[in-house]
Wavefront OBJ file of the C-alpha trace (Angstrom):
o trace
v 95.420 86.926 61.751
v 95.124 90.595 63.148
v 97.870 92.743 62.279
v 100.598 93.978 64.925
v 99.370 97.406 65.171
v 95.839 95.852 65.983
v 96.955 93.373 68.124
v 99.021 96.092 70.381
v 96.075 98.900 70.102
v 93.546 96.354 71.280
v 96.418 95.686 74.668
v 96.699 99.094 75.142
v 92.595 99.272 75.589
v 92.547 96.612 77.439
v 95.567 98.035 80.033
v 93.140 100.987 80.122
v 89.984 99.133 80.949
v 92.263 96.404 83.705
v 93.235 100.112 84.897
v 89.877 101.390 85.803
v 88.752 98.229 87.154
v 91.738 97.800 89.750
v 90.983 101.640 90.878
v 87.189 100.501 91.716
v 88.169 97.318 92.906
v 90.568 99.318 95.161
v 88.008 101.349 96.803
v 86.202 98.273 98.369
v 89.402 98.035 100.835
v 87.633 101.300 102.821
v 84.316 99.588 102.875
v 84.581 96.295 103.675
v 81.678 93.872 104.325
v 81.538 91.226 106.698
v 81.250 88.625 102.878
v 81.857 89.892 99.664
v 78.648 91.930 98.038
v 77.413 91.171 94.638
v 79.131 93.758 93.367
v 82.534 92.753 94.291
v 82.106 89.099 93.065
v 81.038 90.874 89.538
v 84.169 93.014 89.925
v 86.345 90.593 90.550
v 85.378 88.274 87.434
v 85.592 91.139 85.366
v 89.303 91.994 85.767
v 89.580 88.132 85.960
v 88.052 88.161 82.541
v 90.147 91.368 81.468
v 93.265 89.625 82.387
v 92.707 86.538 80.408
v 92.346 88.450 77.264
v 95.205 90.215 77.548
v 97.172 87.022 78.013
v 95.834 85.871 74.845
v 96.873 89.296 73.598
v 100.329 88.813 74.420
v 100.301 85.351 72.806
v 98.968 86.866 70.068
v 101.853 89.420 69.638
v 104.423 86.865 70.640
v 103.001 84.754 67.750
v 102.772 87.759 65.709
v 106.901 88.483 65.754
v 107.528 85.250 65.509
v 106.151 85.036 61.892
v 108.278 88.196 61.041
v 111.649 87.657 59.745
v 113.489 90.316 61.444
v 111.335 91.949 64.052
v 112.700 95.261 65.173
v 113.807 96.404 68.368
v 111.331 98.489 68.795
v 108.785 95.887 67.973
v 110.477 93.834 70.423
v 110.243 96.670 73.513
v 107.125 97.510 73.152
v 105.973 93.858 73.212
v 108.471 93.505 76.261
v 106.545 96.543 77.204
v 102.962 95.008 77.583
v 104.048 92.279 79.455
v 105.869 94.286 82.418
v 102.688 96.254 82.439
v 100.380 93.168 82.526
v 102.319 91.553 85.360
v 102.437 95.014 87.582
v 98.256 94.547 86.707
v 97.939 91.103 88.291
v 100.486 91.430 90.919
v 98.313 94.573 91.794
v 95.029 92.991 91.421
v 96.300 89.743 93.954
v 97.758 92.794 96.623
v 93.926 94.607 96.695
v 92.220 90.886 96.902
v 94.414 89.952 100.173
v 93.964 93.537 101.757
v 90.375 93.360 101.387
v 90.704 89.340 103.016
v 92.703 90.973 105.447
v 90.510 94.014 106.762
v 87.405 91.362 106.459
v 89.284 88.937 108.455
v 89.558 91.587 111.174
v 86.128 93.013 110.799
v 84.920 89.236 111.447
v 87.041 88.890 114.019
v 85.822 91.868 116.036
v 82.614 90.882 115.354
v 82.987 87.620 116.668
v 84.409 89.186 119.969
v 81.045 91.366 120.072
v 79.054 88.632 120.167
v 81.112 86.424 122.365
v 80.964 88.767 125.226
v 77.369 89.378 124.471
v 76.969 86.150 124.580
v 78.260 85.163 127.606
v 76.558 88.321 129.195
v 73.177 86.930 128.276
v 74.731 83.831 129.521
v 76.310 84.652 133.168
v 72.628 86.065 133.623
v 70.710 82.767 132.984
v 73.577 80.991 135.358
v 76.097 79.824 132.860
v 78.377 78.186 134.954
v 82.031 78.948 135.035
v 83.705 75.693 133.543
v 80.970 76.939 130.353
v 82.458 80.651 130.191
v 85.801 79.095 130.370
v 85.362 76.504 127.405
v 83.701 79.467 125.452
v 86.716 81.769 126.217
v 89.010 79.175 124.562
v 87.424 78.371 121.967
v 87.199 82.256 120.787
v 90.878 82.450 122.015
v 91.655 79.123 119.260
v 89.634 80.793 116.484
v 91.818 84.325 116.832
v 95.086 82.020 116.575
v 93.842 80.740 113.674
v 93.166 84.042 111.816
v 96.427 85.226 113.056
v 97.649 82.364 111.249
v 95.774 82.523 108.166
v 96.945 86.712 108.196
v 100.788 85.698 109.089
v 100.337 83.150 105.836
v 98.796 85.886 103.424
v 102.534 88.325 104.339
v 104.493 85.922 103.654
v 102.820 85.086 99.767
v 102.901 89.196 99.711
v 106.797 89.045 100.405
v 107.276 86.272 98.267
v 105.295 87.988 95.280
v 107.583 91.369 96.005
v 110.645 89.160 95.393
v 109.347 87.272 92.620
v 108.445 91.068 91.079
v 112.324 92.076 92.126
v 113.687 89.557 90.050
v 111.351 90.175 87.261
v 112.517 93.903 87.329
v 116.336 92.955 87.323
v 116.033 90.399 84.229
v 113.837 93.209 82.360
v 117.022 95.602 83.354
v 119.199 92.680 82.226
v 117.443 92.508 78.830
v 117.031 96.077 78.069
v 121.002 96.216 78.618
v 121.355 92.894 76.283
v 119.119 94.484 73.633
v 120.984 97.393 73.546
v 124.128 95.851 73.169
v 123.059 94.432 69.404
v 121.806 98.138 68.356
v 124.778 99.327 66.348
v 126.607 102.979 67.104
v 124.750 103.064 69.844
v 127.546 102.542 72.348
v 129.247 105.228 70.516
v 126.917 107.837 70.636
v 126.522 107.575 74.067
v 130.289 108.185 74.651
v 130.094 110.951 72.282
v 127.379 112.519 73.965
v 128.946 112.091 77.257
v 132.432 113.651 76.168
v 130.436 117.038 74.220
v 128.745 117.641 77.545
v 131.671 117.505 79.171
v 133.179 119.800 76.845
v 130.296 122.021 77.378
v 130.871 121.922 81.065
v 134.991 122.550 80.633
v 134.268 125.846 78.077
v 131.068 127.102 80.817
v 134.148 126.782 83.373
v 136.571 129.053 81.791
v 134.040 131.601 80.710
v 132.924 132.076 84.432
v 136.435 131.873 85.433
v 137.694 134.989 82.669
v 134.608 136.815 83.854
v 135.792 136.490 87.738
v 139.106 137.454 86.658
v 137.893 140.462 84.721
v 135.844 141.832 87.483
v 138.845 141.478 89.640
v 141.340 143.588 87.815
v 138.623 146.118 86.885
v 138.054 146.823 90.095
l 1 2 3 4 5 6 7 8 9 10 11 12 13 14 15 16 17 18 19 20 21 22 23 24 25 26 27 28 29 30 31 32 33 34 35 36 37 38 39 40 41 42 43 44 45 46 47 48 49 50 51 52 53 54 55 56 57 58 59 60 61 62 63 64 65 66 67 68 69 70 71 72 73 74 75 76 77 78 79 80 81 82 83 84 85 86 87 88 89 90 91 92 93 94 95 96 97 98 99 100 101 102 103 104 105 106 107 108 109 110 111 112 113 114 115 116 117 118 119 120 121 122 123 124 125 126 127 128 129 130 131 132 133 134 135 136 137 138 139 140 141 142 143 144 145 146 147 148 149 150 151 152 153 154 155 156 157 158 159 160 161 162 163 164 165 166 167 168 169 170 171 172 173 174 175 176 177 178 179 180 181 182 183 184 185 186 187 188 189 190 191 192 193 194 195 196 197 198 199 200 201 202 203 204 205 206 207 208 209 210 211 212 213 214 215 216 217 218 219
């Protein structure tokens, strides 16, 4: 079984690597294609790929402190650590997928008017007859509702994966708080801290206030 240290410096390469991949992956949202190019699909199975072995990664560690008697705090944060990072990587990775849908979608779908009105140009000049340019109008009107639809359906998963990442945030906040809770003294040197720089501030206080005073009656 690899050791701790090995497990978390092969995460930490792969966070690297997920990172580089997402920043290409990004860039395809200012070029998008009418269908995805080859080298999207090979992207995109790459960072799937990345993102599966850093789940087993994270199993790995999990397993890892498990087998440890008393795992350390800081064992236990940095573990805690990985996974926050991991989940920022797919929720990341899913947001770049739908804007890339979402800008081809439209790209199609201005396309597709192009070529309707083309279309019926050509058409009205053989003698299409009206009832035909009507039925065609409808039908392109039916396939925009149904994008619209299919757009409308990929905000709400967005907003639904925002407050799924919300509540993920809060119980991390939640735990951290928990965590350090059980870390003895620590309470206490916290309060101690607090009341020396307040100290600090009281004795800055009166020096600046002797000083005005001085000035004053020199004067």
């Amino acid at each position: 079984m690899s050791s701790f240290a090995q497990l978390r410096s092969q995460s930490r390469a792969l966070e690297t690597r997920t990172e580089g991949l997402l920043s290409r992956f990004s860039s395809f949202v200012q070029t998008v294609s009418s269908s995805a190019t080859e080298d999207e699909v090979r992207l995109v199975k790459e960072i799937e790929e990345c993102l599966d072995k850093r789940d087993e990664t994270m199993s790995s560690l999990s397993r890892s402190l498990e087998s440890e008697p008393a795992a350390t705090a800081t064992k236990l944060h940095q573990v805690q650590r990985h996974k926050e990072v991991l989940q920022d990587h797919k929720a990341e990775f899913k947001r770049i997928k739908q804007s890339i849908q979402h800008e081809r979608n439209r790209t199609n779908l201005l396309t597709s008017v192009r070529t309707d009105i083309e279309n019926h140009r050509r058409s009205a000049t053989n003698g299409e007859s009206e009832a035909d340019y009507m039925l065609s109008e409808r039908n392109r009107i039916d396939n925009a509702h149904n994008l619209t639809d299919r757009i409308l359906s990929q905000a709400y998963e967005t907003r639904e994966e925002f407050v799924r990442q919300r509540a993920n945030l809060a119980n991390v906040q939640r735990r951290v708080l928990q965590t350090a809770s059980h870390i003895p003294g620590l309470n206490t040197l916290i309060a101690k801290v607090n009341t020396r720089k307040k100290r600090d501030s009281l004795i800055i206080a009166s020096l600046i206030t002797l000083c005005i005073l001085f000035l004053f009656f020199i004067r």
